[in-house]
LOKE-25759 format. One record per residue (C-alpha): x, y, z; residue in one letter. Coordinates in pm, 1 decimal, always signed. Each point is the difference from the previous one (the first is absolute). Layout:
+----------+----------+----------+------+
:        u :        v :        w : code :
+----------+----------+----------+------+
:        X :        Y :        Z :    A :
...
+----------+----------+----------+------+
This chain:
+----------+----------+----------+------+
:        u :        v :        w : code :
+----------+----------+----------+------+
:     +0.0 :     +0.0 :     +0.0 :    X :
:   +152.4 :   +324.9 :    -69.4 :    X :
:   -156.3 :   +360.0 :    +10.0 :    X :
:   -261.3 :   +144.7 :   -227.1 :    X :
:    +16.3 :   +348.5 :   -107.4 :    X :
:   -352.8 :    +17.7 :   -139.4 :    X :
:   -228.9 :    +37.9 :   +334.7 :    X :
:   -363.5 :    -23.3 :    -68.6 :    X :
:   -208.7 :    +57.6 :   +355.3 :    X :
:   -355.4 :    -63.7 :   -106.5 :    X :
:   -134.8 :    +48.9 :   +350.1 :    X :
:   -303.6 :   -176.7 :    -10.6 :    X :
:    -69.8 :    -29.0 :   +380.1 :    X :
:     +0.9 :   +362.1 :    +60.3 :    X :
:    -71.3 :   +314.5 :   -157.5 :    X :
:   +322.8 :   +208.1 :    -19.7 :    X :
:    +15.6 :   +430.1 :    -27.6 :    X :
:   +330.9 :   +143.3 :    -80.2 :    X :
:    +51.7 :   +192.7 :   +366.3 :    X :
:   -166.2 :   -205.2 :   +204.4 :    X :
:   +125.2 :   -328.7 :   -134.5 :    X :
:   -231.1 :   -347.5 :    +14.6 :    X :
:   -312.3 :    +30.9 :   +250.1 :    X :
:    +67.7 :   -272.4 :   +235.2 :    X :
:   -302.9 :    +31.0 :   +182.2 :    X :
:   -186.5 :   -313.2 :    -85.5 :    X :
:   +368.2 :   -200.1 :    -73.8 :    X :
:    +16.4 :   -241.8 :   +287.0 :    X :
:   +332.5 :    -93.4 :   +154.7 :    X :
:    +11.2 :   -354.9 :   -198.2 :    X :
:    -34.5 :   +204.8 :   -344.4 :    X :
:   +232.7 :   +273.1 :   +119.5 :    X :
:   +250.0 :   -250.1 :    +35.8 :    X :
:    -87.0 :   -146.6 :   -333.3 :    X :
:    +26.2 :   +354.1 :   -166.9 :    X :
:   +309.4 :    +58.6 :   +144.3 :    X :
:   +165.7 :   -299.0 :   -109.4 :    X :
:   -151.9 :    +54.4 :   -334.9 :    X :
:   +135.1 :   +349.1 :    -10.1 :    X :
:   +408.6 :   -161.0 :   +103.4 :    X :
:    -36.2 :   -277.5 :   -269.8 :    X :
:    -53.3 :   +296.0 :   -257.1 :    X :
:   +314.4 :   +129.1 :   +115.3 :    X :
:   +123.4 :   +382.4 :    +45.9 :    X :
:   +248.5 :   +226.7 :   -166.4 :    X :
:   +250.4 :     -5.9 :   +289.2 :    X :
:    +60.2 :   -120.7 :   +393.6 :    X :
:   +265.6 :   +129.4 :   +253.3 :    X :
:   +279.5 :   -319.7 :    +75.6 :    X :
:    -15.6 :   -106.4 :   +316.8 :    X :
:   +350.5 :   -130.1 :    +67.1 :    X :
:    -12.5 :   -145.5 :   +404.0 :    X :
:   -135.8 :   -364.9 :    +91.0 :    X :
:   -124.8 :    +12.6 :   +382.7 :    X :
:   +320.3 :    +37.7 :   +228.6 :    X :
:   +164.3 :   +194.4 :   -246.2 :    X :
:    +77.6 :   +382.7 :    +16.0 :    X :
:   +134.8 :   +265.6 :   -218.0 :    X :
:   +391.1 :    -21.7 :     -0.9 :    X :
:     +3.7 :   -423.6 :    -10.4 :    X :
:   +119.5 :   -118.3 :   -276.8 :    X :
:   -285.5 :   -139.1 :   -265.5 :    X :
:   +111.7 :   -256.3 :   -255.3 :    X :
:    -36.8 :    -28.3 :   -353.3 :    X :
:   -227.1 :   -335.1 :    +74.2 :    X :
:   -245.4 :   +196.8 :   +225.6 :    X :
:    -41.1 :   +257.4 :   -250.1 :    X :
:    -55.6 :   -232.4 :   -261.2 :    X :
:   -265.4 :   -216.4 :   +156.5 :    X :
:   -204.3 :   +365.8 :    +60.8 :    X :
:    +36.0 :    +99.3 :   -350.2 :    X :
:   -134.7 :   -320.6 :   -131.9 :    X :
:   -305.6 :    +42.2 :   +229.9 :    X :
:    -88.3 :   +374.8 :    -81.6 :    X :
:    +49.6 :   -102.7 :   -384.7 :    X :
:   -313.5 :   -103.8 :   -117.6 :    X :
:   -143.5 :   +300.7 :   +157.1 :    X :
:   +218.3 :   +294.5 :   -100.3 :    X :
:    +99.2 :   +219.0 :   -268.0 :    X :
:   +268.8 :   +157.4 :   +176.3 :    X :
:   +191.6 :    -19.6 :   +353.9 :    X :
:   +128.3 :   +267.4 :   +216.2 :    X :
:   +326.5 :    -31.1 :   +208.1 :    X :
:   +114.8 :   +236.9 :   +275.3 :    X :
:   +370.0 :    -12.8 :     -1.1 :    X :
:   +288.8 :   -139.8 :   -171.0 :    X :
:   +197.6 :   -152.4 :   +285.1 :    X :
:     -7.0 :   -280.4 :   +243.5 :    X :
:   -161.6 :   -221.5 :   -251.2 :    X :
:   -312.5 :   +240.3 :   -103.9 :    X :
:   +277.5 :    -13.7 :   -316.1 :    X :
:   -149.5 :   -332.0 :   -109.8 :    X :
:   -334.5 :   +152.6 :    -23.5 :    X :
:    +13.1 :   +185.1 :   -326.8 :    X :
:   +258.1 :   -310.5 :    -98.4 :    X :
:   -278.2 :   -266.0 :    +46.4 :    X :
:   -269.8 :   +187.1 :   -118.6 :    X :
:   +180.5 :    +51.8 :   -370.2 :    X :
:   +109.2 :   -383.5 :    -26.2 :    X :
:   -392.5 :    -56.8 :    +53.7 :    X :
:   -102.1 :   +316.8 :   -228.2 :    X :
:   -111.3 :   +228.3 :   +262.3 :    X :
:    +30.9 :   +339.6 :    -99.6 :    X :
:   +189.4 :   +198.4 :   +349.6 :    X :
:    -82.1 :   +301.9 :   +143.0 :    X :
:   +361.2 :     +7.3 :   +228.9 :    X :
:    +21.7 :   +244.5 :   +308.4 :    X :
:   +368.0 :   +123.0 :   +177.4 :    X :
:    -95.5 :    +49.0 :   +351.0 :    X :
:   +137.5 :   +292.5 :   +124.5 :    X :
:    +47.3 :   +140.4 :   +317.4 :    X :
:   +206.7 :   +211.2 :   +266.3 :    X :
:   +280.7 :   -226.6 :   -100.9 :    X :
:   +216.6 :   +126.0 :   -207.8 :    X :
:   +223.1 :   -352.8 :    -48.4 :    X :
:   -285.9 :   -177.6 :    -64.0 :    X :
:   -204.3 :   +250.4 :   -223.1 :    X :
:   +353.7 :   -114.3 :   -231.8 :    X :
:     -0.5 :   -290.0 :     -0.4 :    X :
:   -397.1 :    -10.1 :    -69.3 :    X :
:    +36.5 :   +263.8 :   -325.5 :    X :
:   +317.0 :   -211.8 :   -143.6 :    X :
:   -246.8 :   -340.5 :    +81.3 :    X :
:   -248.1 :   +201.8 :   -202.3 :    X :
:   +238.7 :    +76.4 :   -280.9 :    X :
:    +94.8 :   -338.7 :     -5.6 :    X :
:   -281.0 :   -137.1 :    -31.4 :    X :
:   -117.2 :   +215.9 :   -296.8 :    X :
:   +299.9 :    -33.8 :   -202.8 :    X :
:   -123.0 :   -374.9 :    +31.7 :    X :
:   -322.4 :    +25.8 :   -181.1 :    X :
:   -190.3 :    -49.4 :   +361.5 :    X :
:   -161.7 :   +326.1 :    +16.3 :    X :
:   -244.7 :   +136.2 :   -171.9 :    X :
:    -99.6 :   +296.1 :   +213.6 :    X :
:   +242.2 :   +156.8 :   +276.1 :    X :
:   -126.2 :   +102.7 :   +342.8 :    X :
:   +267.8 :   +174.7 :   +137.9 :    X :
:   -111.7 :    +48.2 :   +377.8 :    X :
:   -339.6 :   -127.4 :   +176.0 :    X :
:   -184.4 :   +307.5 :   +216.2 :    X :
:   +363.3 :   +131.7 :   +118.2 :    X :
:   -130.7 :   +303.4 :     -9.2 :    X :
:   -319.6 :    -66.7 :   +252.8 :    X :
:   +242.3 :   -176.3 :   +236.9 :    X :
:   +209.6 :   +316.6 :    -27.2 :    X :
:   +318.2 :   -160.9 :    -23.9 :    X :
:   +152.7 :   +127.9 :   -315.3 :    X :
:    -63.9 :   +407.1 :   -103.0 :    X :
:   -118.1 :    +37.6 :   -352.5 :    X :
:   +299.1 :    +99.1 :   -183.3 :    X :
:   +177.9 :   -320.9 :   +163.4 :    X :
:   -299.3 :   -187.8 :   -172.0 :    X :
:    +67.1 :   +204.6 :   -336.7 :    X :
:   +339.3 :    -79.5 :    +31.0 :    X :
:    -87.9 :   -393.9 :     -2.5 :    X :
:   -229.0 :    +29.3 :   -263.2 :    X :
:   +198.2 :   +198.7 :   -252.4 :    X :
:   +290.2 :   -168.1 :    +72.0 :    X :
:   -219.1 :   -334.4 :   -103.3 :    X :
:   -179.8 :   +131.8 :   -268.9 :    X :
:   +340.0 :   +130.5 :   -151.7 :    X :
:   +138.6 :   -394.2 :    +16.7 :    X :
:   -301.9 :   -228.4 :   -134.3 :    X :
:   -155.9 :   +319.9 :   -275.9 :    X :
:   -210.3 :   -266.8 :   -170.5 :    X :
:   -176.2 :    -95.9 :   +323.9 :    X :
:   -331.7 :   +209.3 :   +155.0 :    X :
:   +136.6 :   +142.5 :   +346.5 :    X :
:   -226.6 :   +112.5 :   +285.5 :    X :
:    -74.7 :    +16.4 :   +375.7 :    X :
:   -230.1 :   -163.8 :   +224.3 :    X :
:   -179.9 :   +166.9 :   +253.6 :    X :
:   -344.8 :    +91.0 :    +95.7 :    X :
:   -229.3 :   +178.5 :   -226.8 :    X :
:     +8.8 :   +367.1 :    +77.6 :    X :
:   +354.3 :    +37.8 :    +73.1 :    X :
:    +41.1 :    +48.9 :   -421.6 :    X :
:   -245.3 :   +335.8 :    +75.5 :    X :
:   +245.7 :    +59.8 :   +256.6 :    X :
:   +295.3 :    -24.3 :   -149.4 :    X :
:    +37.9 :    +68.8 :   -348.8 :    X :
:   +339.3 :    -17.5 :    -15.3 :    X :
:    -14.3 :   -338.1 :    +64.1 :    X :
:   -317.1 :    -50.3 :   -209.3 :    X :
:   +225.6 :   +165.8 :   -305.1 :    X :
:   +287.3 :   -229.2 :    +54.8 :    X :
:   -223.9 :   -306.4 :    -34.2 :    X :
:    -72.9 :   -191.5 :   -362.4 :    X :
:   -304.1 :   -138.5 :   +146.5 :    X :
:   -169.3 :   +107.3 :   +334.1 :    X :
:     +0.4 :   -330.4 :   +222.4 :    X :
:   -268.1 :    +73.2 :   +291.5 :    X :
:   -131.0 :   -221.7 :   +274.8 :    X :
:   -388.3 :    +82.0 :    +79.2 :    X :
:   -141.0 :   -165.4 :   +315.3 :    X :
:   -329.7 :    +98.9 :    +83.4 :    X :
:    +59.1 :   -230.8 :   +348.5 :    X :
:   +225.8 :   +257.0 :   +149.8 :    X :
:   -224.2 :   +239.2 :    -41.5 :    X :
:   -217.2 :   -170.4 :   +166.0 :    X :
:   -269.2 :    -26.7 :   -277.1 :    X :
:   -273.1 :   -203.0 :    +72.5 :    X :
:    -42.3 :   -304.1 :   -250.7 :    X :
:   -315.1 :   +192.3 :   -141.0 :    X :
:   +230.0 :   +239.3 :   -166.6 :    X :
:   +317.7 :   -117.2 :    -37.3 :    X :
:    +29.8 :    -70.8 :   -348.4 :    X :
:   -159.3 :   +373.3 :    -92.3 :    X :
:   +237.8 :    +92.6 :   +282.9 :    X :
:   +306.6 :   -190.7 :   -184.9 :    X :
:   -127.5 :   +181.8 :   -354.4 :    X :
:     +7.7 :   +331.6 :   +123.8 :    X :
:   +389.8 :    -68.3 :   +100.9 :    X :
:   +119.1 :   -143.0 :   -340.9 :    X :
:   -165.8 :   +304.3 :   -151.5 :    X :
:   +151.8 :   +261.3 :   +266.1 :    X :
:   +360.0 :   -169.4 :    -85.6 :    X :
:   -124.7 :    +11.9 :   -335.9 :    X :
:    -28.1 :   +380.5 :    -27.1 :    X :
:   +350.9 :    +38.5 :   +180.7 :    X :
:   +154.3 :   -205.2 :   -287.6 :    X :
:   -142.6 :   +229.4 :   -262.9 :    X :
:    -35.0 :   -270.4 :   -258.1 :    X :
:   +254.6 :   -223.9 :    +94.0 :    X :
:   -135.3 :   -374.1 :    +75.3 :    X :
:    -98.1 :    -76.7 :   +339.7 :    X :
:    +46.8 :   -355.2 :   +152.4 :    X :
:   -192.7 :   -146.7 :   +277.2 :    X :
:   +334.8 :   -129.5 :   +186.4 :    X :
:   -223.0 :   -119.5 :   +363.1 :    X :
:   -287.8 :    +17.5 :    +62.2 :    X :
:   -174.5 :   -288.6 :   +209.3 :    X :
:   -234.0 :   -143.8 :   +304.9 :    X :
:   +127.0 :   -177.0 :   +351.9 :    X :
:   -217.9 :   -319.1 :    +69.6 :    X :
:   +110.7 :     +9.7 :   +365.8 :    X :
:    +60.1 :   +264.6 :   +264.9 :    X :
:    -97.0 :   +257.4 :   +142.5 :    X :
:   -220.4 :   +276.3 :   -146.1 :    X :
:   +134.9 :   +348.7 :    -97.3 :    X :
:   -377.5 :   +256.0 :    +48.3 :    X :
:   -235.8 :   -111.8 :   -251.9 :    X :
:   +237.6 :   -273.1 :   -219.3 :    X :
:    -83.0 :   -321.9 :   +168.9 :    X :
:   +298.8 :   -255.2 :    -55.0 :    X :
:   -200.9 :   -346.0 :    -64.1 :    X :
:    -48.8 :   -261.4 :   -241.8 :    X :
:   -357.6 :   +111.2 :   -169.4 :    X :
:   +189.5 :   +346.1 :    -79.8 :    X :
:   +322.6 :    -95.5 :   -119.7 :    X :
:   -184.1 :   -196.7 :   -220.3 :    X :
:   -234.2 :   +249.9 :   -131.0 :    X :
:   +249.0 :   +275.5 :    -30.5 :    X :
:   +267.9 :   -276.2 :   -205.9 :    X :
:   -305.6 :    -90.0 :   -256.5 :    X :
:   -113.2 :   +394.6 :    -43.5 :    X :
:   +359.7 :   +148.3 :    -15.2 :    X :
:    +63.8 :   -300.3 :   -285.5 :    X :
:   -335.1 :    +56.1 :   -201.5 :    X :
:    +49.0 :   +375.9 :     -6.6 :    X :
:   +341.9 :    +12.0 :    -81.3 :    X :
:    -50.5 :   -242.3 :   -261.5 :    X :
:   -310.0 :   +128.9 :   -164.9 :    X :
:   +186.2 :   +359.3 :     +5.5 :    X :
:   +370.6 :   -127.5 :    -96.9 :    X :
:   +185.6 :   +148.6 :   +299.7 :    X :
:   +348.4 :   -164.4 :    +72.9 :    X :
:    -38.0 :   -143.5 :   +383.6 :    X :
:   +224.3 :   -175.6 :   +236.0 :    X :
:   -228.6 :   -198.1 :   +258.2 :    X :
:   +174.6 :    +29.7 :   +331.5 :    X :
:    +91.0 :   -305.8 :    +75.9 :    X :
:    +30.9 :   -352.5 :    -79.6 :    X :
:   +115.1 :   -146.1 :   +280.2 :    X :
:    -99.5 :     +9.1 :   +392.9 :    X :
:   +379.9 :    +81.0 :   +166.8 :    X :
:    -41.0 :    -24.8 :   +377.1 :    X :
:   +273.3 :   +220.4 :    +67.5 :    X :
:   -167.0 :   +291.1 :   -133.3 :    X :
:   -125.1 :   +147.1 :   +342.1 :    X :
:   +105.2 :   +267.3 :   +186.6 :    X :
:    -76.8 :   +334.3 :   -148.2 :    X :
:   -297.8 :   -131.0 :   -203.0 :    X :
:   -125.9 :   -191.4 :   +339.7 :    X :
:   -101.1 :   -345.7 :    -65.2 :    X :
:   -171.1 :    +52.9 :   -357.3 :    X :
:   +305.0 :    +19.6 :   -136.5 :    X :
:    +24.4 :   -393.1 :    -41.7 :    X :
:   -352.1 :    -27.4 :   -169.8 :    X :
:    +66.3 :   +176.8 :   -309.1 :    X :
:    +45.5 :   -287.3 :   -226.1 :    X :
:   -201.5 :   -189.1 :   -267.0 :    X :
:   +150.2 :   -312.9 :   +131.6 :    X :
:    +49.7 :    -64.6 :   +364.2 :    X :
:   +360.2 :    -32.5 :   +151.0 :    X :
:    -20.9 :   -407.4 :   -113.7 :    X :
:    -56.8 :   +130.9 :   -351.3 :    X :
:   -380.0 :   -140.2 :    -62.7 :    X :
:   -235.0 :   +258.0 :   -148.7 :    X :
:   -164.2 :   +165.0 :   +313.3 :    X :
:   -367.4 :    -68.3 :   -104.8 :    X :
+----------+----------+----------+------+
């Protein structure tokens, strides 16, 4: 089985408006579950990697095998997969997804680092003079996190876009920092925006319309350039943030109305995130290990 570009959702069991999504009012959990599964088999344009099996942590080690074995799940599903960094074995990512014809969206994580912002940018470079890139994220919401200023960032991204000209360059980070910061926004071939209604705390009534109205705010800032969905995604578990309940029946329903919309309307998304990584806790509080499509034994969640 491989992925199938042409997506078709016919929708029968619901009726479906473009910014309110599918009504779900008369879908009972059984057919949710059904719809949902319906709506993975038809696969997506893109999903974030997740690299870390449970007991593992960012800065072990990952092996070429482990990567592997991921890719090979995720590729029936996926047009495209998104990696985060270029080191520590997130280098097989972009590696494994080309031997398997995955098209790569490849980040550099930057940070306050300086050593390691190097050796991320000359992973980077690597990695797209190897035909494993074909868009460059150079930095992931370093900006929000305040750890670089934004002429260190420009400094990255020129310095990038200046060693791999025949690949798209851009940054990652949430949606209305590009109105923020058109310098940035400038320096960018494509404008690369995460959109989570959830930490808004959007109630699932409204997220979608809620998720629309920040592609097209990020859309504005770019001024014509094209805009990429790089997260945007539902927690199964945890606690609740105001009105965005983290449960099953609403990751569900925002996964199948973020995919039908941004099919039907041909926007470029990255569905945050494949897999459940347990380690992901701490500033996001415990829904930070229920963001996957798959739980942390790689089965599909529903």
């Amino acid at each position: 089985m491989s992925y199938r570009k042409e997506r078709e959702f016919l929708l029968e069991v619901a009726d479906y408006s473009k910014e309110n999504g599918i009504d779900f009012k008369d879908c009972s959990l059984r057919n949710l579950k059904t719809l949902w599964r319906e709506t993975l088999e038809k696969g997506m344009h893109g999903i974030c990697f997740s690299m870390y099996e449970d007991g593992q942590n960012p800065g072990d080690t990952i092996t070429e095998e482990q990567v592997e074995r991921r890719i090979e799940i995720l590729k029936p599903y996926v047009g495209w997969i998104r990696s985060f960094s270029c080191t520590e074995g997130n280098e097989f990512v972009p590696r494994m997804a080309k031997k398997h014809g995955i098209k790569t969206l490849v980040g550099a994580w930057l940070g306050d680092d300086k050593e390691k912002n190097e050796e991320e940018i000359e992973g980077l470079i690597q990695l797209a003079k190897e035909g494993c890139v074909d868009i460059a994220a150079v930095g992931n919401e370093v900006l929000y996190r305040n750890e670089l200023t934004e002429e260190e960032l420009l400094e990255y991204i020129y310095r990038v876009k200046y060693a791999i000209p025949d690949v798209e360059v851009g940054y990652v980070d949430a949606y209305y920092e590009f109105s923020h910061r058109p310098a940035i926004t400038n320096a960018c071939d494509v404008i690369l925006s995460n959109c989570y209604p959830y930490w808004e705390a959007c109630t699932q009534e409204y997220a979608l319309a809620h998720m629309q109205s920040m592609y097209y705010a990020a859309k504005e800032a770019g001024e014509g350039k094209k805009v990429i969905i790089t997260e945007t995604g539902w927690p199964s578990e945890g606690g609740s943030l105001g009105g965005a309940i983290s449960n099953a029946e609403n990751a569900m329903k925002y996964f199948i109305n973020s995919q039908v919309w941004s099919a039907k309307e041909n926007i470029e998304m990255f569905y945050f995130s494949s897999f459940d990584e347990s380690w992901k806790v701490g500033a996001e509080g415990d829904v930070g290990a229920y963001w996957g499509l798959w739980d942390k034994n790689e089965n599909p969640k529903f």
